[in-house]
N, C-alpha and C positions, 0 to 999 in steps of 0.2 A: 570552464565557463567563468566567467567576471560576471560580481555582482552588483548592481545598486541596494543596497540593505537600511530596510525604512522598517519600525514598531507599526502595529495594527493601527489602526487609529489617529497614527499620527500625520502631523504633514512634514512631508520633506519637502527640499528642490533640490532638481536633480543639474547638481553641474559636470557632469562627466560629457565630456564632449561627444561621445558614439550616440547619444541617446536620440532617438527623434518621436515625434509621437506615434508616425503610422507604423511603427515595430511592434504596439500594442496588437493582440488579440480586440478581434472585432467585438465580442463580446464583454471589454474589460470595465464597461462603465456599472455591470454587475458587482464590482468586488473594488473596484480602482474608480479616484474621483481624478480627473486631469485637467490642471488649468496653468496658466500662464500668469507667470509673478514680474507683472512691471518695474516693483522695484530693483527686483534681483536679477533681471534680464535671461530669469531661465523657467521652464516648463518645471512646477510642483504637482508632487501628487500625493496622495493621503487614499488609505485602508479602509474597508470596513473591518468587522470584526473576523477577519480569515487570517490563515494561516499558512503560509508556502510559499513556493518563487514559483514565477510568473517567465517562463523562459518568451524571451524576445528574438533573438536569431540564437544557430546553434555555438554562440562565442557569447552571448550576454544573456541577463535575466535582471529580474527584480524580486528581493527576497525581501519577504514580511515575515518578521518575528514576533514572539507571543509578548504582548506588551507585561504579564503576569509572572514573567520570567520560568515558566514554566518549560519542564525539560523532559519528560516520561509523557509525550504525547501519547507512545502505544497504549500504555494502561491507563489512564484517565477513557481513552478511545474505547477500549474493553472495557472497562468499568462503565460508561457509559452506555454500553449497549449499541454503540455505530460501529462496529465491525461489523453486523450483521446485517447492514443496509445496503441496498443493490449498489455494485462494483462500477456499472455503467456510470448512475448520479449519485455517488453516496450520501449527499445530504441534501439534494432537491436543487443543485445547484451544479454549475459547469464551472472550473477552475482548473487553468495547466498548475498542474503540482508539481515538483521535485524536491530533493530533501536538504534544506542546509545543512550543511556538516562544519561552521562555524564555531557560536557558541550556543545555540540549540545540539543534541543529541543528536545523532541522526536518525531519522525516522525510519527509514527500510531495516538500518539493522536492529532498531529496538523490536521491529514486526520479525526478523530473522529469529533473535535472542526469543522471544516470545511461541515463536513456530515450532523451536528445535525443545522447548520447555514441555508442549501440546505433543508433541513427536513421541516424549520421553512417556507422557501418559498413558499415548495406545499401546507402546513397548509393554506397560506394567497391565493393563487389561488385555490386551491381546491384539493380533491383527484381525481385525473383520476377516470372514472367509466366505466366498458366494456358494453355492451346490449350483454344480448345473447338468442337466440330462444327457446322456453318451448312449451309446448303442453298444453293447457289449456280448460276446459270447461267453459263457464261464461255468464252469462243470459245479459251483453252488450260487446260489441264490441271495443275489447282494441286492435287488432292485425289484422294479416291476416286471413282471413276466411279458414279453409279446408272445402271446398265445397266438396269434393267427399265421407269424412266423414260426414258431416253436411247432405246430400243428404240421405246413406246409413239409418241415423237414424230419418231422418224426420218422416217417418210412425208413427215411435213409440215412441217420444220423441215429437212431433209437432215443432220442431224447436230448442226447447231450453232443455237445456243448447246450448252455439253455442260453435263445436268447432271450434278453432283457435289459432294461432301460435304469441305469445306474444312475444316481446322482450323485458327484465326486466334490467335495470341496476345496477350492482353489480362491488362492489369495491374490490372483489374476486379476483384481475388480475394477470398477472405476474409481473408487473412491481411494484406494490404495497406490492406481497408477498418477493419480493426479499427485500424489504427498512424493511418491519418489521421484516424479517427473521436477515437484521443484524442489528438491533435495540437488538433483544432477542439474539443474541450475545453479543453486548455491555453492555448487565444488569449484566454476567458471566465473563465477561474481567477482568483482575487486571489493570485495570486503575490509572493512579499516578497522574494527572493532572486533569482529568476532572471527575465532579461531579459526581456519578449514579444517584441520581435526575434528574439530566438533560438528562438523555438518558431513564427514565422510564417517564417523561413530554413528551417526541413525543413519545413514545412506545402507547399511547393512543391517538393518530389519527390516528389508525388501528385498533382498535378495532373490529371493524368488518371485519375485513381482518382475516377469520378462517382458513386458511391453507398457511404453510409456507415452501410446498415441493415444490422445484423448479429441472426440473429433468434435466439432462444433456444438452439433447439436447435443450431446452428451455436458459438453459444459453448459450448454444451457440449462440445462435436464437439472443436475447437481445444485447450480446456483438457486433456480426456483423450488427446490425442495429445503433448501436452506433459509432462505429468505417466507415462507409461505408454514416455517416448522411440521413439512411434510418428512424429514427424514425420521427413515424407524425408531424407535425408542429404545433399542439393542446397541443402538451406535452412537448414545448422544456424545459419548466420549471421544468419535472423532469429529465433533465441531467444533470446536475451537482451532484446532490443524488445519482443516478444509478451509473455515473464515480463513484465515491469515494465509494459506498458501494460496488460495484467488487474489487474496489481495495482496501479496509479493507478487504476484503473475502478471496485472493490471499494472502496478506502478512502474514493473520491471517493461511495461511494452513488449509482450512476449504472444504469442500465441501457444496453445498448447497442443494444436494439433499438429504443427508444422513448425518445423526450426525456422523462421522468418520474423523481419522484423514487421510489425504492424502498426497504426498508426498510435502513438501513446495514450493509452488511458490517462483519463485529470483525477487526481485524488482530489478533493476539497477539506479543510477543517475548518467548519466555522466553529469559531470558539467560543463563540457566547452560547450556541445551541448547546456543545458538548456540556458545557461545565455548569450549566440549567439542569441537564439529565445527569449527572454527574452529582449534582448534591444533593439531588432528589431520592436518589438512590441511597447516599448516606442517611440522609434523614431517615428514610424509612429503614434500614438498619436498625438505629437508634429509636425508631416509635417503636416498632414493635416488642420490643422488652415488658412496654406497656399496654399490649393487646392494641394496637394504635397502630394505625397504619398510613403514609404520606400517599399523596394523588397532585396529579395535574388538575390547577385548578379549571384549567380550558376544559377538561371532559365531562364536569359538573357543575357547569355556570348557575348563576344566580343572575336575578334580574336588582339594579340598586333601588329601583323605583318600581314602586306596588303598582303604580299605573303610570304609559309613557306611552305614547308614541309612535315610538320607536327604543324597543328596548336596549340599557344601558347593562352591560356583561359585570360581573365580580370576577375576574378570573386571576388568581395570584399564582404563582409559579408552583409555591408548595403549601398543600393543607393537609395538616397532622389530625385524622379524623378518628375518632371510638365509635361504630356503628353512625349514629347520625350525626353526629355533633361534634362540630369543630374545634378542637383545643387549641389549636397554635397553627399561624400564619408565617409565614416566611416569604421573603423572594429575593429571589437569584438577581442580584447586579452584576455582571460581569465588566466592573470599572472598580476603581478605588472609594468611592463612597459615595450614597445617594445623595442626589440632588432635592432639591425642594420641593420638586413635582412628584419625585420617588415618596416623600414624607406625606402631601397632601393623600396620592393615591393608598398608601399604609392606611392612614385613618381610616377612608374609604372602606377599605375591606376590608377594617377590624368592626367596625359600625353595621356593614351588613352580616356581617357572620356573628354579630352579637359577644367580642369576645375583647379582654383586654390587655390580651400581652400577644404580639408579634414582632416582625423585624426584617432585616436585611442581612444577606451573605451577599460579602461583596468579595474582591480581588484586594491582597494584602500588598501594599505599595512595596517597590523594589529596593526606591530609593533607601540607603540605609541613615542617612542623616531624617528621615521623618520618623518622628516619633509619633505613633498610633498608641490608643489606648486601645486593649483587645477583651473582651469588647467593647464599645461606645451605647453609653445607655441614652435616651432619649423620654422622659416622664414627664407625665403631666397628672394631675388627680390621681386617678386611680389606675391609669393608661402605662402603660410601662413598653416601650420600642427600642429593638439591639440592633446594634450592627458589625455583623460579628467578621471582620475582616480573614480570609483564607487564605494559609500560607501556597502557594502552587509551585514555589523552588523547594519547600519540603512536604512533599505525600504523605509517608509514610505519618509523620507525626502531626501533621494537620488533621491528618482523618478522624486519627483516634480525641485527636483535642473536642471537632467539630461535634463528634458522636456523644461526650462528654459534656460539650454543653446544649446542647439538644436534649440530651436527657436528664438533664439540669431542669431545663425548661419546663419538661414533661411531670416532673416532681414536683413542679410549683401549681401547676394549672390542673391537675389529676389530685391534689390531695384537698 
């Protein structure tokens, strides 16, 4: 497939002569803005803040990449907590997904790499195993007795064989046929990153797992005990496995019941969602060291005006809370740096929450010729505002920096 490859947000014009606009999905003014550039005599389109290609016939597409340069979509996605969100709309929204394998990572195999890690967990706790009831003759006493059988043939059997109703445990299950079922997908997959040794190394901690029809309604059964935190508490070690093989099953177009092709599930990643629940989660990491704990400010509104109206919300992205009272305000930019209106709304909700130091996490520029100061302080009186720009081409050491000065923060406004 050939691509057009445009940044989130940005505008392009698309001069590739195949392109026309009814190739779009009926649905694309959800995610895609499309207008016609008089000057340039060709059809421009521009992102909102998603993430994927947008396939147009089975030879073309349109791929959006993370303007944040960001490359470990899987774990930011885990870390975030949206693996766990229904496979039909994962994010409340409709989008043809598929994965560039450009200079984004590629997404399927970083959920493969991710799967076969989840795989390696249940190996070290064990395979779930069901008991299920059988009808058994047997000269001791391994089960329930059927006494009204056992009665019937006493005359002419003297007793034994006894029957009784055994329950045998077997690693047959659902939850176990679905992990191998996409394992014996992944041995078929064109895989470019990751090994098939490595996916035929756990394909053999099923072995005894002989059947790998999973039938509709059985998928649906699994998913809503997933999604609803219905599955037993004996097994939470196989969730993570479960999330990520639905959702390799989904992206792959695959049905699980039947070897056919179906019509393709849409992954969506909106990115400004993810990486809102994505530092939120750090943040609270980092508060709780100090009995503190971070909340959406949406589930605890404040009204700004004692009397209105029509009430006016306080709702910041992140509030670092000790029982009532608010220490430190945050919010989530998912851009390079706030704007004026970002700085008025700040005041805003440091004035109703009574409080004098918050700030902004924003997306740390790619470009390397910009020098950013990290962070950028903004003071005035006694008022003190950051903006503490996130590296998203480096995780590992962004997190621990962010965690760092967050709890930086937490030391200043706590003592």
């Amino acid at each position: 497939m050939k691509y057009f490859s445009l940044y989130e947000t940005q505008r392009q014009v698309i001069t590739e002569a195949w392109f026309q606009p009814d190739m779009l999905p009926p649905d694309y003014q959800d995610y895609l803005t499309l207008e016609y550039d008089s000057v340039a005599h060709h059809w421009a389109i521009q992102s909102s803040s998603y993430v994927g290609i947008v396939p147009l016939t089975p030879d073309y597409g349109i791929q959006i990449l993370p303007k944040s340069g960001l490359r470990n979509l899987t774990y930011m996605l885990y870390r975030s907590g949206l693996l766990n969100h229904s496979l039909e709309t994962p994010f409340d929204e409709t989008v043809p997904y598929q994965i560039p394998e450009d200079d984004l990572e590629s997404f399927f195999e970083g959920l493969v790499e991710s799967f076969l890690q989840a795989v390696d967990v249940i190996k070290t706790w064990g395979l779930v195993r069901e008991s299920s009831p059988e009808s058994q003759s047997m000269y001791v006493v391994r089960g329930k007795i059927d006494y009204p059988r056992w009665a019937i043939s006493l005359p002419r059997t003297g007793g034994l064989p006894i029957p009784q109703r055994v329950y045998t445990p077997k690693l047959d299950n659902l939850p176990n046929r679905i992990l191998r079922r996409c394992l014996e997908y992944l041995t078929q997959a064109p895989l470019k990153y990751v090994n098939r040794d490595a996916v035929l190394g756990r394909l053999e901690y099923f072995g005894q797992v002989q059947s790998t029809h999973v039938s509709a309604e059985q998928l649906v059964l699994i998913e809503r005990q997933l999604e609803t935190g219905r599955f037993p508490s004996n097994r939470y070690y196989y969730l993570p496995a479960l999330n990520l093989a639905l959702l390799i099953f989904r992206g792959a177009g695959l049905a699980l019941g039947d070897d056919q092709d179906v019509t393709f599930k849409p992954i969506l990643i909106n990115t400004a969602y993810m990486f809102e629940k994505y530092i939120r989660l750090l943040c609270q990491e980092a508060a709780q060291a100090y009995d503190a704990h971070a909340e959406d400010g949406k589930q605890s509104p404040i009204p700004f005006y004692r009397e209105s109206p029509k009430p006016t919300w306080i709702q910041p992205d992140v509030l670092i809370r000790r029982g009532g009272s608010t220490l430190l305000i945050a919010d989530v930019k998912y851009k390079f740096a706030p704007t004026a209106q970002d700085h008025y709304q700040m005041w805003a909700y440091m004035h109703a929450h009574q409080i004098q130091r918050g700030g902004f996490i924003s997306v740390l520029r790619t470009d390397e010729a910009y020098n950013n100061k990290n962070p950028a302080w903004f003071k005035r009186d006694q008022y003190s505002v950051f903006d503490y720009a996130f590296d998203c081409k480096q995780i590992g050491t962004s997190e621990q920096a962010l965690r760092s000065f967050i709890a930086a923060q937490m030391g200043l406004v706590s003592s």
